[in-house]
Wavefront OBJ file of the C-alpha trace (Angstrom):
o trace
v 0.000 0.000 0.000
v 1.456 2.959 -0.896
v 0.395 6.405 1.137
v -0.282 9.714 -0.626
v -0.922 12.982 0.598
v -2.142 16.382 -1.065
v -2.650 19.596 -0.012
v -2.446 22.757 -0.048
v -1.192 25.499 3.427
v 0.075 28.842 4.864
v 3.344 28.332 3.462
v 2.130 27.231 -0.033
v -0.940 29.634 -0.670
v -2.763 32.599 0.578
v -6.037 32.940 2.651
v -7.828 33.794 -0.882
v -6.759 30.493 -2.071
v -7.198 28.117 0.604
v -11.055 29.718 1.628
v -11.690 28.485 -2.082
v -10.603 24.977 -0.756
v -12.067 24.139 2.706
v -14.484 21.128 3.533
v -17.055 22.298 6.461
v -18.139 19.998 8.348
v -21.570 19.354 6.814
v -19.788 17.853 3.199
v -17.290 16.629 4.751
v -18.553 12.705 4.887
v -19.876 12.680 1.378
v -16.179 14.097 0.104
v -14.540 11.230 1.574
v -16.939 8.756 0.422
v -16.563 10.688 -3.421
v -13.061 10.691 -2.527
v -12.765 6.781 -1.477
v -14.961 6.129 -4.712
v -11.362 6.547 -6.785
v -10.417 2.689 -7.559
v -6.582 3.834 -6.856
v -7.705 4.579 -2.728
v -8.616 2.135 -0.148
v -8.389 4.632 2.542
v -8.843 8.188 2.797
v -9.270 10.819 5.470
v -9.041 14.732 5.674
v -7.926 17.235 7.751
v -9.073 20.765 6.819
v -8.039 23.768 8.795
v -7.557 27.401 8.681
v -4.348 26.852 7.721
v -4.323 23.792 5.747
v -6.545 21.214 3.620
v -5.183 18.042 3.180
v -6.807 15.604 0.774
v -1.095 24.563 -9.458
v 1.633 26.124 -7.938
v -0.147 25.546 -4.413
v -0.644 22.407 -4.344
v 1.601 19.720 -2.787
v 2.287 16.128 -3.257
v 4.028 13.704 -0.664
v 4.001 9.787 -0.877
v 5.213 6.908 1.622
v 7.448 7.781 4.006
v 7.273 11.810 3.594
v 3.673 10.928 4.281
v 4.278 9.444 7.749
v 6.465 12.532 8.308
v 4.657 15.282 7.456
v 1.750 13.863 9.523
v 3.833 13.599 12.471
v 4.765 17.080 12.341
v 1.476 18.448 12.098
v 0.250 16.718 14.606
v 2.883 18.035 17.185
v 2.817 21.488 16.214
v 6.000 21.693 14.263
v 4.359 22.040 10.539
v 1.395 25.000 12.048
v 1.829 28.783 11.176
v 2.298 28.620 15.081
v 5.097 26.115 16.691
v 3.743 24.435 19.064
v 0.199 25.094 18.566
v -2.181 22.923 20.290
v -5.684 23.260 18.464
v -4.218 21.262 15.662
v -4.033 17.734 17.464
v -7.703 17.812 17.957
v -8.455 19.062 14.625
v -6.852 15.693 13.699
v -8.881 13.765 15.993
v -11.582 15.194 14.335
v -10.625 14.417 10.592
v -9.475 10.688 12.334
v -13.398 10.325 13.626
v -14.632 11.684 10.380
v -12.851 8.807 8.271
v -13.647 6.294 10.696
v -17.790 7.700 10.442
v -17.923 7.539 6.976
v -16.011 4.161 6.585
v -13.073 5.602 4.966
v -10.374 5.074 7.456
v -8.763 1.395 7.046
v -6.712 -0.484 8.968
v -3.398 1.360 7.603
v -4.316 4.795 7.801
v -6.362 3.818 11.256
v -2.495 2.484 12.768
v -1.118 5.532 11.161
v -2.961 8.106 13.312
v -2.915 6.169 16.277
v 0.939 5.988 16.371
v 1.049 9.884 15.550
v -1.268 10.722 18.291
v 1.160 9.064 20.971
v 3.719 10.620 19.176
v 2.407 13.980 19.432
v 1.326 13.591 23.206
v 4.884 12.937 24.166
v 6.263 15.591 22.182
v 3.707 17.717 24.191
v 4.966 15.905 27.606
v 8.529 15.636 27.125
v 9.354 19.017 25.036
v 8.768 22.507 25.934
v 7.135 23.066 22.716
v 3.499 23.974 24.324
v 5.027 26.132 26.796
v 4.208 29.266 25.841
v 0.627 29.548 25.154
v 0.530 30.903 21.369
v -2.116 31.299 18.868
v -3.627 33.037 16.373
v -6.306 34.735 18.827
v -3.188 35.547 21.383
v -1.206 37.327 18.239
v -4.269 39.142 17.124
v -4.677 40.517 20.598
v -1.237 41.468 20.577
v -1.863 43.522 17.258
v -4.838 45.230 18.990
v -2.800 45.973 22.053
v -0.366 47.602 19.555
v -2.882 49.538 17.931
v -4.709 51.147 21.096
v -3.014 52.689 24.027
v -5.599 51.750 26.214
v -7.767 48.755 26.074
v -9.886 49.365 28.888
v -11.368 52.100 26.860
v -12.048 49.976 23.669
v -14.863 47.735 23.032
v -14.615 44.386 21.641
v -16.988 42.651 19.170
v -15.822 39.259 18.593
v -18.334 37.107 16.131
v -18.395 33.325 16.775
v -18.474 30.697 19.964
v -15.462 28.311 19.223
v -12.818 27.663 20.361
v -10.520 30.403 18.956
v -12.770 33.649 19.915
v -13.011 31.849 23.434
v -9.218 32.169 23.107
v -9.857 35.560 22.188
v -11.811 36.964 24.753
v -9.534 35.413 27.408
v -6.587 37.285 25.924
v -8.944 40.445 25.877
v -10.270 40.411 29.757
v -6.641 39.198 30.584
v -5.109 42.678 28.994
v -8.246 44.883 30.717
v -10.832 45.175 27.761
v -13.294 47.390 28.858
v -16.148 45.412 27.205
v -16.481 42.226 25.176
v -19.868 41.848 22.882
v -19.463 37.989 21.424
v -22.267 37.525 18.439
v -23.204 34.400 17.388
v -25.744 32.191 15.000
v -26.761 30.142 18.295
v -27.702 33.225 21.251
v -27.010 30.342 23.807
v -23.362 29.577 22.915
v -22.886 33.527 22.624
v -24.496 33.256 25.981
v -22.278 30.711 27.696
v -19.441 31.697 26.374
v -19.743 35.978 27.361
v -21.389 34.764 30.904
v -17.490 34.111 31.414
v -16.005 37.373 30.803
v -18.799 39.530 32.214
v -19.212 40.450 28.589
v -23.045 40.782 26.125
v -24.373 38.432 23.853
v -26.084 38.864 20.348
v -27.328 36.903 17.785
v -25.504 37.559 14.312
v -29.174 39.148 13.192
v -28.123 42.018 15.449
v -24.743 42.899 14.112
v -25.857 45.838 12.097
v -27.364 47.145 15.513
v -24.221 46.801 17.733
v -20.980 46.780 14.990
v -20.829 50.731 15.363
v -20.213 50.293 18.828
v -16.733 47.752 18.317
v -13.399 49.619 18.332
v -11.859 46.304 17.477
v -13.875 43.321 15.582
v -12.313 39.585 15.635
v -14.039 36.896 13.950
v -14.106 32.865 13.439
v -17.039 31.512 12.231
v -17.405 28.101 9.816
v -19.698 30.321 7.562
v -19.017 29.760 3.589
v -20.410 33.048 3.441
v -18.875 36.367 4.155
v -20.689 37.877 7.704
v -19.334 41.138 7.033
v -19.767 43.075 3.478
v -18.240 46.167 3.071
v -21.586 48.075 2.847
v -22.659 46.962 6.487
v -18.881 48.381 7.762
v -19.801 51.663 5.891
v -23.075 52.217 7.639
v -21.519 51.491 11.035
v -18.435 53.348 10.122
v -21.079 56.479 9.506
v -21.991 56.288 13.027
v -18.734 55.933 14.452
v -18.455 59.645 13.026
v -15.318 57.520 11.002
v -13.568 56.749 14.506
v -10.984 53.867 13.233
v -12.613 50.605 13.426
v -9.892 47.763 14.151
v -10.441 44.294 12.205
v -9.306 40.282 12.341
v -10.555 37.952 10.254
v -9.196 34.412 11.447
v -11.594 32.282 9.672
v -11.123 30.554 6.550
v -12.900 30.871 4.533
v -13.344 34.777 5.320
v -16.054 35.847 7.205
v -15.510 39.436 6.446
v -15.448 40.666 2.634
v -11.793 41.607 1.049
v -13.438 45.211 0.135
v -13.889 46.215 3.197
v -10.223 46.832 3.476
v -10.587 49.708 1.158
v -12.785 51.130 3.756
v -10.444 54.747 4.985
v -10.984 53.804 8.465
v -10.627 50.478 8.482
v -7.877 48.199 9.617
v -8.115 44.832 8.171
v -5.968 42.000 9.176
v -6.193 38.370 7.799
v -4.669 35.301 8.968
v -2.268 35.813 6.912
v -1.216 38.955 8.089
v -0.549 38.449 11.660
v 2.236 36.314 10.783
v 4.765 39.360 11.450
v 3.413 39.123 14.957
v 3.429 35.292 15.260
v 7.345 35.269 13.917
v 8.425 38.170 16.794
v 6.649 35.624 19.590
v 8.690 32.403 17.729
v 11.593 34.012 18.094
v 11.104 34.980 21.944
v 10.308 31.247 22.024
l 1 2 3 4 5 6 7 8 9 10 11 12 13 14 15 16 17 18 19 20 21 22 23 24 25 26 27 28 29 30 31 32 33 34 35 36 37 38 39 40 41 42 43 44 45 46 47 48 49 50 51 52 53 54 55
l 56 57 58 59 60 61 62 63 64 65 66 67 68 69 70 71 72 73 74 75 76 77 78 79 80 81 82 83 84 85 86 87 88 89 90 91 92 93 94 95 96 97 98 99 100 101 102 103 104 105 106 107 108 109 110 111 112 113 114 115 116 117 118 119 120 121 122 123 124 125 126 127 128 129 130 131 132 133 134 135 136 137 138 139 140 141 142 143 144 145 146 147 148 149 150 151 152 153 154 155 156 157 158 159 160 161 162 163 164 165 166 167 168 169 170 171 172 173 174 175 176 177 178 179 180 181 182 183 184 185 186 187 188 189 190 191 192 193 194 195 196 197 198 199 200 201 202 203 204 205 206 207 208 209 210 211 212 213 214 215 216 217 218 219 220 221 222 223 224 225 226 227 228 229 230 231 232 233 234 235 236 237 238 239 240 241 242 243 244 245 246 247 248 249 250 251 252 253 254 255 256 257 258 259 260 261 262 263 264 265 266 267 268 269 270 271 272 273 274 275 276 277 278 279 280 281 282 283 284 285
């Protein structure tokens, strides 16, 4: 049995190339089973991130043994736009319990993520690699913290309940935000998750009510749709009286539209962007 990998990341192609390239979670059985269809695969799972799709200038190609290794390295944080970044083993879990739902994961492939799970839990308990506690969220934070002298007088809209805007707003209370607004397409996970940080939830119906109010906007949703179009971050800008409105888009794909960055008062950041940021904290590391 020969293994084969293909994909495309951060290091091999922009945001505006891997958004066009993502598998949410509700097609993500019936593209394994499509995929598995192929007479040349037995086995097939993938692991689709922010940062990566695994499944033409961006597009690579490993086989056999640079399979086994570039697995292992994503899975212990050594291959994310982040060293060391934890998120990424349990995105693998997840892709692992995806194959194994839709019958796609075989004995092979099944032995192949089991040994790189124990692999990656004693890199994790015999390295220092998770010591410092850096992601994505923390670096945006960091940018915002840059931008504003003083947090406690900023508000902070931050659209989504996951995992990474609960990063977020734990960064935020942590550095003294004076107020935390979390928006989200389910009011009772916006609801849980602001409950923690004495902050206000919203469903996303009412972002054109409350987006005038954010100095700084971070997002992560799993919408295939942009949230934010450039017109609804004009009308809000309009009522900030064109006070600078601070923006960070970590989902992929986007959840706020390119154009808006041609907005005057706008500050867009992608994922892509904070990398400058998430270098500076590497090299502290």
């Amino acid at each position: 049995m020969t293994f084969l990998a293909v994909g495309i990341n951060y290091n091999t192609a922009p945001v505006s190339i891997r958004e066009r390239l993502s598998f949410p979670a509700d097609i993500l059985e019936s593209s394994l089973k499509e995929l598995w269809r192929l007479k040349e695969i037995s086995e097939a799972a993938i692991l689709s991130t922010c940062n990566r799709t695994d499944f033409t200038p961006y597009l690579y190609c490993l086989t056999d043994r640079s399979v086994c290794r570039h697995i292992f390295r994503v899975a212990c944080g050594l291959d994310s736009m982040i060293l060391g970044e934890p998120q990424i083993l349990g995105q693998m879990k997840i892709a692992y319990q995806a194959a194994y739902d839709a019958g796609t994961l075989g004995k092979r492939l099944g032995k192949l993520f089991q040994h790189t799970f124990t692999a990656a839990k004693k890199v994790r308990t015999d390295t220092a690699i998770g010591s410092s506690p850096v992601s994505v969220a923390f670096a945006a934070v960091q940018l915002a913290q840059q931008i504003f002298d003083k947090l406690s007088e900023q508000t902070a809209l931050l659209i989504g309940a996951g995992e990474t805007i609960e990063l977020a707003a734990r960064h935020l209370s942590q550095q003294g935000i004076g107020r935390i607004i979390i928006a989200n397409r389910t009011y009772d996970k916006a609801h849980t998750l602001a409950a923690q940080f004495n902050g206000y939830a919203i469903a996303l119906s009412e972002l054109p009510t409350h987006l005038a109010e954010a100095d700084i906007v971070i997002t992560s949703t799993a919408s295939q749709l942009p949230i934010l179009g450039k017109g609804r971050v004009e009308s809000a800008l309009k009522k900030r009286k064109h006070k600078p409105m601070f923006m960070v888009d970590l989902a992929v794909p986007r959840d706020i539209e390119a154009e808006v960055e041609q907005l005057r008062d706008v500050y867009l950041y992608t994922v892509d962007d904070l990398q400058h940021t998430i270098d500076q904290n590497m090299n502290s590391r």
